[in-house]
C-alpha positions in Angstrom: 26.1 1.5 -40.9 26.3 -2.2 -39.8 24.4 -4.7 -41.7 23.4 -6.4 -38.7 20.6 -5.4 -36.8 21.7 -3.1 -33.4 19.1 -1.6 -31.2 19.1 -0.2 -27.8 16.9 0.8 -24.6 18.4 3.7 -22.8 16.5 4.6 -19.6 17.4 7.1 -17.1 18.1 5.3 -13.2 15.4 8.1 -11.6 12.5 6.1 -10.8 10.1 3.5 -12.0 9.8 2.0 -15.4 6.6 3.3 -16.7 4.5 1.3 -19.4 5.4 3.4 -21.8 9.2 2.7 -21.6 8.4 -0.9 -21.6 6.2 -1.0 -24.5 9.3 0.9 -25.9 11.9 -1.8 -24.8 9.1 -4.3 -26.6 9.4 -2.5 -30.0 13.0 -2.4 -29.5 13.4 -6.5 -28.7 10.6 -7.5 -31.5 12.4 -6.0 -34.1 15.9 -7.0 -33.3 14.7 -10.6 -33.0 12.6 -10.5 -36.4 16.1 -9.3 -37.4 18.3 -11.8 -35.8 19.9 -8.7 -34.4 20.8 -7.3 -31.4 19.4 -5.9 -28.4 20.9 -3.3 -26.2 20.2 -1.9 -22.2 22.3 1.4 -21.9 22.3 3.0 -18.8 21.8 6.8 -19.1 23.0 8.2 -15.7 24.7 11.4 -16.3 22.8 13.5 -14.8 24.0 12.9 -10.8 21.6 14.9 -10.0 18.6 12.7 -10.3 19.9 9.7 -10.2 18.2 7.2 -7.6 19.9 3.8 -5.7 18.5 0.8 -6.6 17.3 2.3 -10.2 19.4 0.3 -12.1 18.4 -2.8 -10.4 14.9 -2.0 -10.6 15.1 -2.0 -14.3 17.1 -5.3 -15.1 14.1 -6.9 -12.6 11.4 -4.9 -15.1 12.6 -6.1 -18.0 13.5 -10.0 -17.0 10.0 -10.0 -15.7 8.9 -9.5 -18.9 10.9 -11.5 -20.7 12.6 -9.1 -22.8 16.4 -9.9 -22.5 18.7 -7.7 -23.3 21.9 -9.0 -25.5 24.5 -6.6 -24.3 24.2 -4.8 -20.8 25.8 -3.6 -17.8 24.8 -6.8 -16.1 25.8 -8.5 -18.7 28.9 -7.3 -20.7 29.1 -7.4 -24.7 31.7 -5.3 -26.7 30.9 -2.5 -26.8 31.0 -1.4 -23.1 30.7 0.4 -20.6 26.8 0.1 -20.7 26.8 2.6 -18.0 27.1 6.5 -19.5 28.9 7.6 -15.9 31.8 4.9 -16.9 32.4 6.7 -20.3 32.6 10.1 -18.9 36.1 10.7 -20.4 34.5 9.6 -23.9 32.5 12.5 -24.2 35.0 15.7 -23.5 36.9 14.8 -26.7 34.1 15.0 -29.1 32.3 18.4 -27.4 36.0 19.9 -27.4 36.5 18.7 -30.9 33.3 20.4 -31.8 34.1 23.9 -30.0 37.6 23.2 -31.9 35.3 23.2 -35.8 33.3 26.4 -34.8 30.5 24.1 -34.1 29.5 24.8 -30.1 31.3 27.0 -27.5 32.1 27.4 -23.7 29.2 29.0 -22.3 30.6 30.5 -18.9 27.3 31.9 -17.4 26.8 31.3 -13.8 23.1 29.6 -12.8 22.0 33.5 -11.5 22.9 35.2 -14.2 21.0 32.8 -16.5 18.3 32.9 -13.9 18.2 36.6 -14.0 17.7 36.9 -18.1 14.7 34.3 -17.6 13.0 37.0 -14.9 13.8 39.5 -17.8 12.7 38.1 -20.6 9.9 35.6 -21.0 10.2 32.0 -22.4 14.0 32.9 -23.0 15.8 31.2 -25.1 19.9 30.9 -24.9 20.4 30.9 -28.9 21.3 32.7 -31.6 18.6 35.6 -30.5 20.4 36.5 -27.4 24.0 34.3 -27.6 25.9 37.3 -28.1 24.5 38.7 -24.8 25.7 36.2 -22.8 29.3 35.2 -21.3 30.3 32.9 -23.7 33.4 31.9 -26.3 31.5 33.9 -29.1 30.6 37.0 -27.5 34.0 37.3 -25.6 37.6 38.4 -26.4 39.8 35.4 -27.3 42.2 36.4 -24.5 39.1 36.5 -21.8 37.8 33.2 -23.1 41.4 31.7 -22.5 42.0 33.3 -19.4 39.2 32.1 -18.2 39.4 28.3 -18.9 43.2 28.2 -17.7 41.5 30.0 -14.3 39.4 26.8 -13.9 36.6 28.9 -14.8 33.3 26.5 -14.6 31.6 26.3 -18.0 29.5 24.4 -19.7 29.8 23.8 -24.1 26.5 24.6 -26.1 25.6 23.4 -29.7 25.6 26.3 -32.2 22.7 26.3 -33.9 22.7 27.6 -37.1 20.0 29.8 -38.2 18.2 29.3 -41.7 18.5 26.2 -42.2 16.0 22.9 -42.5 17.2 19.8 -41.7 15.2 16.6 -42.4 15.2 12.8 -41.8 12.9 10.1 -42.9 11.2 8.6 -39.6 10.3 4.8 -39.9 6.9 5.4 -38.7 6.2 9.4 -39.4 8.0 9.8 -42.9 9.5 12.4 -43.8 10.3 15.4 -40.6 11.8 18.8 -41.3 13.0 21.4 -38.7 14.1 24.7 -38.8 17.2 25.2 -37.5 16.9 28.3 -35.9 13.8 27.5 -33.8 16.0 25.4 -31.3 17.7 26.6 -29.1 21.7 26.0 -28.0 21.4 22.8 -25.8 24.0 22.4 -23.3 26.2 19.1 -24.6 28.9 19.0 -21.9 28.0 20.1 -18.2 30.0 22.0 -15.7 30.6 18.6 -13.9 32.6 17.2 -16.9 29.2 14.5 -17.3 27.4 14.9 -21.0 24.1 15.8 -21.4 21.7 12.9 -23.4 22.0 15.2 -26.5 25.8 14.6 -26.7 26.3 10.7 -25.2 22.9 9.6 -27.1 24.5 10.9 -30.6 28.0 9.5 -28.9 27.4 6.2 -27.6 24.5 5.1 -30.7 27.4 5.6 -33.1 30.4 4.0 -30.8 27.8 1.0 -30.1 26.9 0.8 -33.7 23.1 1.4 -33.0 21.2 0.7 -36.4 17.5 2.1 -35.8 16.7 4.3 -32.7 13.3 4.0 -31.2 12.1 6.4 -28.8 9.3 8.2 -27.3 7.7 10.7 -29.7 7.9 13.5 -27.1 11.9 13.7 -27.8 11.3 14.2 -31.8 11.9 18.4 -30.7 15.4 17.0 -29.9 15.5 15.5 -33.2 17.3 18.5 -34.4 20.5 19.4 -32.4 20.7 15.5 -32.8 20.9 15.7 -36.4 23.1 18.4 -36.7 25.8 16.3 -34.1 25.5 13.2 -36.4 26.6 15.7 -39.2 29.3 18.3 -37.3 31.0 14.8 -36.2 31.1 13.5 -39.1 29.1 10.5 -38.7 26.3 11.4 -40.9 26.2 8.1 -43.3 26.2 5.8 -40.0 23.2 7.5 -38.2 20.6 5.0 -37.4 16.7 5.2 -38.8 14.9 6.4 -35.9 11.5 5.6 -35.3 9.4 8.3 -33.0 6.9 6.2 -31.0 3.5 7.5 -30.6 2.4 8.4 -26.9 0.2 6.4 -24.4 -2.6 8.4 -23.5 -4.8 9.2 -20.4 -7.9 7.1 -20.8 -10.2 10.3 -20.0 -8.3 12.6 -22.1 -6.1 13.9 -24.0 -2.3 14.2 -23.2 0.4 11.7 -22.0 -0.1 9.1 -18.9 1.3 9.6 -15.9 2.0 8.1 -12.4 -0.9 10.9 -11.1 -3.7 9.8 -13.4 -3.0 6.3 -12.4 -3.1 7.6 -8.7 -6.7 9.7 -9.9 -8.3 6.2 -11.4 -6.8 3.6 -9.6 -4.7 1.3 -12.1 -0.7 1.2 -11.9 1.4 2.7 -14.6 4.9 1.3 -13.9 5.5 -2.7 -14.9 7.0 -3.3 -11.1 6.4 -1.7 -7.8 8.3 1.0 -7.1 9.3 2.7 -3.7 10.0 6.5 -3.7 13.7 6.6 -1.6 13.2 9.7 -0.6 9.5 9.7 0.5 8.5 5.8 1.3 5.8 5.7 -1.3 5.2 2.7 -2.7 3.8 3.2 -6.2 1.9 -0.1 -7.5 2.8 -1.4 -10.8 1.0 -4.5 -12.9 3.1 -7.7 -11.7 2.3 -6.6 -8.1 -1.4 -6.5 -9.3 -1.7 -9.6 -10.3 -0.6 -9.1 -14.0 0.6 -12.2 -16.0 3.8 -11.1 -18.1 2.2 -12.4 -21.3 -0.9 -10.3 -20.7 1.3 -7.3 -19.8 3.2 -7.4 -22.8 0.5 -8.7 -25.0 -1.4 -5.2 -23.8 1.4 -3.1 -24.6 2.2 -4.5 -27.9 -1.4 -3.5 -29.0 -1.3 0.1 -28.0 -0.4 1.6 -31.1 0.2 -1.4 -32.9 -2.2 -4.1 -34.7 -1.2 -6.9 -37.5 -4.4 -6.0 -39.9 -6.7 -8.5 -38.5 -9.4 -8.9 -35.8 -6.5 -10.7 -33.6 -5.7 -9.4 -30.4 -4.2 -12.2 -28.2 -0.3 -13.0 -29.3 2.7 -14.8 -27.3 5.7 -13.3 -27.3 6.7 -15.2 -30.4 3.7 -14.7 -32.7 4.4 -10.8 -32.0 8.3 -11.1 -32.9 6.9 -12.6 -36.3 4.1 -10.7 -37.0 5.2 -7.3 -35.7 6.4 -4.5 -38.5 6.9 -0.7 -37.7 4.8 -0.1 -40.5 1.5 -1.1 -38.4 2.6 1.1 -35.8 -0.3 4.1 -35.5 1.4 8.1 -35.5 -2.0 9.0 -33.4 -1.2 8.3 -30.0 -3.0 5.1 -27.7 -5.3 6.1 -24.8 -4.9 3.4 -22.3 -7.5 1.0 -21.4 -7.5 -0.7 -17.8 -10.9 -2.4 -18.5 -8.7 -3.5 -21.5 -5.9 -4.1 -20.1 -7.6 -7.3 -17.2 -9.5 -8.2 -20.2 -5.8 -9.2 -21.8 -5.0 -10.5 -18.3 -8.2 -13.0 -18.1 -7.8 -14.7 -21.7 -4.1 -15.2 -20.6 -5.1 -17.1 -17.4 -7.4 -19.0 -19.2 -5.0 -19.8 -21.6 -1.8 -19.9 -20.3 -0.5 -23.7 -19.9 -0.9 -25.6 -16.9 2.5 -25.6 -15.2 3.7 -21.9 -15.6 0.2 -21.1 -14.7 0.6 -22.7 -11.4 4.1 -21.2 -11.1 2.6 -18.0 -11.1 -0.1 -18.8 -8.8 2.3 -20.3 -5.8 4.4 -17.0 -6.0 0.5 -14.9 -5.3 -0.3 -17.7 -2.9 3.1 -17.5 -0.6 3.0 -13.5 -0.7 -0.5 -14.4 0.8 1.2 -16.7 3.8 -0.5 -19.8 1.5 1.2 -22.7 2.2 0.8 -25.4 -0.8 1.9 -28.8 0.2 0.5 -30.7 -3.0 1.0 -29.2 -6.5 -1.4 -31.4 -8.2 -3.9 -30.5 -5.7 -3.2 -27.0 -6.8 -3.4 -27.5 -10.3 -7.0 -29.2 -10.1 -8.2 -25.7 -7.8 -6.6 -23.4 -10.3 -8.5 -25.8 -13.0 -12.0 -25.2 -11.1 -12.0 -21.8 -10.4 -9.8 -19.9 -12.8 -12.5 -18.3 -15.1 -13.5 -16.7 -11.9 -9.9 -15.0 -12.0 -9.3 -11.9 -14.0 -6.2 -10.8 -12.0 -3.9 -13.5 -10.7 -4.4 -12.0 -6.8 -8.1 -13.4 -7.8 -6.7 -16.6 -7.2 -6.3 -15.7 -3.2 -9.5 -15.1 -2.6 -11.0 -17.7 -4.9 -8.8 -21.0 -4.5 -6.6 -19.9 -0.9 -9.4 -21.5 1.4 -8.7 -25.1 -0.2 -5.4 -24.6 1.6 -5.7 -22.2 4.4 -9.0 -22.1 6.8 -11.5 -19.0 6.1 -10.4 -16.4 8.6 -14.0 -14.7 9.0 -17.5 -15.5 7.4 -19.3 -13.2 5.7 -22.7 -13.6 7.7 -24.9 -10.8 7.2 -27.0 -13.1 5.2 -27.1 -15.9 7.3 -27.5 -14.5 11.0 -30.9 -12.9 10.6 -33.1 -16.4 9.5 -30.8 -18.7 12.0 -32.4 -21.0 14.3 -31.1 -23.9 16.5 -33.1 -26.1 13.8 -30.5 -25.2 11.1 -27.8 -26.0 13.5 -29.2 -29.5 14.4 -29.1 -30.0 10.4 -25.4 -29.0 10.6 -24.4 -31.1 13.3 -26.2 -34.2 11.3 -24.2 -33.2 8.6 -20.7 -33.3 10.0 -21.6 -36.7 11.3 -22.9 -37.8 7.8 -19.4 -36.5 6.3 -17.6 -38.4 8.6 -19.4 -41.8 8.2 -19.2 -41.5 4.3 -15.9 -40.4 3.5 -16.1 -42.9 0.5 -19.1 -40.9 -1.2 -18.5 -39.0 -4.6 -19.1 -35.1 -4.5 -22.4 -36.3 -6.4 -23.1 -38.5 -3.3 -22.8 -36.3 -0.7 -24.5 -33.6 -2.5 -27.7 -36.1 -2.7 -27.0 -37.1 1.5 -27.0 -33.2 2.2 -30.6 -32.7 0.4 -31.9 -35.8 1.8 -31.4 -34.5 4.9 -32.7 -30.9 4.1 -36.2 -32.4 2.7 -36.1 -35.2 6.3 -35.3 -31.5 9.1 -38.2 -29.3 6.6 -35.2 -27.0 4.7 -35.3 -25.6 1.9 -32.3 -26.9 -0.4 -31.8 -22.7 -0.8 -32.1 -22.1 3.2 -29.0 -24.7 4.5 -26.9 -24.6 1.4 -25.4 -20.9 1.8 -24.1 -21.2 4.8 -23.0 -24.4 4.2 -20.7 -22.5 1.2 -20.2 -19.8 3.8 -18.5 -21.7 6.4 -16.4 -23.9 3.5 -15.1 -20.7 1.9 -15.8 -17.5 4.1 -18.1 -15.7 1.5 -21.2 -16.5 -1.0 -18.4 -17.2 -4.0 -16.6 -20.6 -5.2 -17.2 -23.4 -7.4 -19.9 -26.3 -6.7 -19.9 -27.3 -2.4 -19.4 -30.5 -2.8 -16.6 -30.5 -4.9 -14.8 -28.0 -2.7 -16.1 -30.6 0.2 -14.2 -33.5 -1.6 -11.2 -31.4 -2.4 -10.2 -30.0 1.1 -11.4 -33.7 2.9 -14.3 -34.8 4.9 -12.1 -34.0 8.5 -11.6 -30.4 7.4 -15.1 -29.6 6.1 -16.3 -31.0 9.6 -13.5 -28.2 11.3 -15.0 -25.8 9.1 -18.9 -26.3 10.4 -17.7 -26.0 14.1 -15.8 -23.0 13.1 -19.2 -21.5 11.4 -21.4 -22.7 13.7 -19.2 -20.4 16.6 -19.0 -17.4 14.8 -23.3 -17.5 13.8 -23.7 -17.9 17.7 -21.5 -15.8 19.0 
């Protein structure tokens, strides 16, 4: 094995990158940069079948959204490539025939009905050492057949032999020591009809051609853990297999069991780190940047499901986890997720975060919203005043857009009822105050506007929510006056005609 540090992501192109691959891809990077080492994006896309346009894509824009850079890549090269599996299709055929060759798997030439037809027959069939010799394949047929029918162009497909009797073991990073019998597993298919491997073949294949030092992976694959083992050995490659470490799951927050996209349907939180639209049936399925999720917070979240340091801390950069993260820390129980959690990471962040990439963040929301920003300091002062309203970063629409963009429609339901043309003869006065003092402080014309309250009979209470209503659209926002300075006297007059039409109309 290499003394330097090699790990690897491998996702599947078949749909959106759910949280728990990403927190996956974060284990991955942490410990290849506490290790100076290396970190990998493999491409597993041989199986055609599900593979999805614009996957691929979708998963490079995951991952630099997060920060988490791959080293090597199909994007970017390195040298050990392809990165894609489809592009090393012709690697795999010699290492399944070399292992049909040492007695190790077989051709398997059973069509999809007959297999489909022993399933009806027997329940939860297995094809293994139980019922191999019942099936049409290099062990159970003649030599002659067995030739006849591979130089007839025969389809087939090559299984792993599994032994029977024996336990394997290997010491996982996180779990200890795992042992498997042999004999409970069943012959996985390693090459398909269609020439492409299967995972179980180009996972055991490409980790040792790409001299992968420590495999980390989802703990739902440690079943797999045997025909994997028993390929690292038939191939010889035994003293160069890499530590694997089986990550624990991410829960439902209501229950037991892993997360999916449905439960984040059922409860109303996204599950995938991007947006992703379904090609085939239109749905758009929300993910955490499109939420309004800073990156930091997202991967700050992650890192603590399953994971702590030993202390009370929860809120770490992206550096402090590369040098405080160990594998050793990482839980075997499995993580329910949190979404209350989850914006609670995402507030601290905002309130946090410093002052320019905060505001980078926020002109992205603002000109999804159709919020123009022609001043970025003025930006930076609104972000200032009203970001420990913000838990989400689309917060910031609703509670800083109307210093740039006029309210669209008043929430009045609390206003209309107790109107009278009194309260609009106060607002009219007021316009004309703003525009005779334009010189006053926010104090100042805070003092002016009760002045004139206690001269027309008001109560300070009575004038002052609509006068936030018609600034802002809604009974929300940081002190009137300041919000009065901020957008200018002109537009605060605008915004009282504005108000005043829509209470009479």
């Amino acid at each position: 094995m290499s003394d330097k540090v090699r790990v690897r992501f491998a996702p599947s192109p078949t749909g959106g990158l759910h949280l728990g691959g990403v927190r996956t891809v974060l284990f991955n990077y942490l410990f290849a940069r506490q290790h100076q080492g290396t970190f990998i994006l493999r491409i597993e896309d041989t199986d055609q079948s599900r593979f999805v346009s614009g996957a691929e894509e979708y998963i490079s824009e995951c991952l630099k959204w997060c920060g988490l850079h791959p080293d090597e890549s199909p994007e970017k090269g390195g040298p050990y490539g392809p990165y894609r599996q489809s592009e090393r299709k012709a690697i795999y055929r010699q290492y399944a025939e070399q292992l049909v060759q040492e007695g190790h798997a077989y051709y398997a030439f059973d069509t999809p009905e007959e297999l489909e037809q022993k399933r009806r027959q027997i329940p939860n069939f297995q094809y293994g050492h139980m019922f191999r010799s019942e099936m049409r394949n290099s062990t159970s047929l003649p030599k002659e057949e067995v030739k006849q029918l591979l130089d007839s162009g025969a389809p087939y497909v090559v299984r792993i032999k599994m032994p029977v009797g024996e336990t394997i073991s290997f010491t996982d990073m996180i779990r200890g020591e795992v042992s498997f019998e042999t004999g409970l597993s069943d012959d996985k298919v390693l090459l398909k009809a269609d020439g492409m491997p299967t995972y179980h073949l180009a996972v055991v294949v490409d980790d040792h051609l790409m001299k992968i030092t420590h495999a980390f992976r989802g703990e739902e694959w440690l079943p797999s853990a045997p025909v994997h083992l028993l390929l690292w050995k038939y191939l010889g490659w035994e003293d160069d297999m890499p530590q694997w470490a089986h990550l624990p799951l991410i829960l439902k927050p209501d229950g037991n069991g892993k997360l999916s996209k449905r439960d984040g349907a059922r409860l109303g939180f996204p599950v995938y780190a991007m947006s992703w639209t379904d090609p085939a049936s239109g749905e758009v399925i929300p993910g955490f940047r499109e939420r309004g999720f800073l990156p930091e917070a997202f991967i700050n979240m992650l890192a603590m499901l399953g994971w702590n340091d030993g202390t009370e801390h929860e809120l770490f950069s992206l550096d402090e986890l590369v040098e405080k993260f160990s594998l050793g820390r990482v839980s075997k129980a499995g993580a329910k997720f949190d979404f209350e959690k989850a914006k609670w990471f995402n507030t601290e962040w905002i309130k946090k975060l410093e002052e320019n990439k905060l505001r980078t963040y926020v002109e992205e929301v603002f000109a999804q919203n159709n919020i123009s920003v022609p001043d970025r300091d003025k930006l930076g002062v609104v972000i200032g005043m009203v970001k420990d309203r913000c838990h989400l970063l689309t917060d910031f629409v609703l509670q800083g857009g109307y210093f740039f963009k006029s309210p669209e429609s008043f929430d009045l339901d609390a206003v209309k009822p107790k109107w009278t043309e009194q309260k609009e003869e106060f607002f009219r006065s007021f316009a004309q105050i703003l525009l005779e003092h334009r010189s006053l402080s926010s104090h100042e014309l805070e003092e002016k506007f009760k002045e004139l309250a206690t001269e027309k009979g008001f109560k300070i209470g009575e004038v002052m929510l609509p006068y936030r209503i018609m600034l802002v659209g809604g009974k929300f926002g940081p002190a009137v006056f300041d919000i009065t300075k901020l957008i200018g006297e002109e537009e605060a007059v605008r915004r009282i005609d504005t108000g005043l039409g829509a209470i009479g109309a």
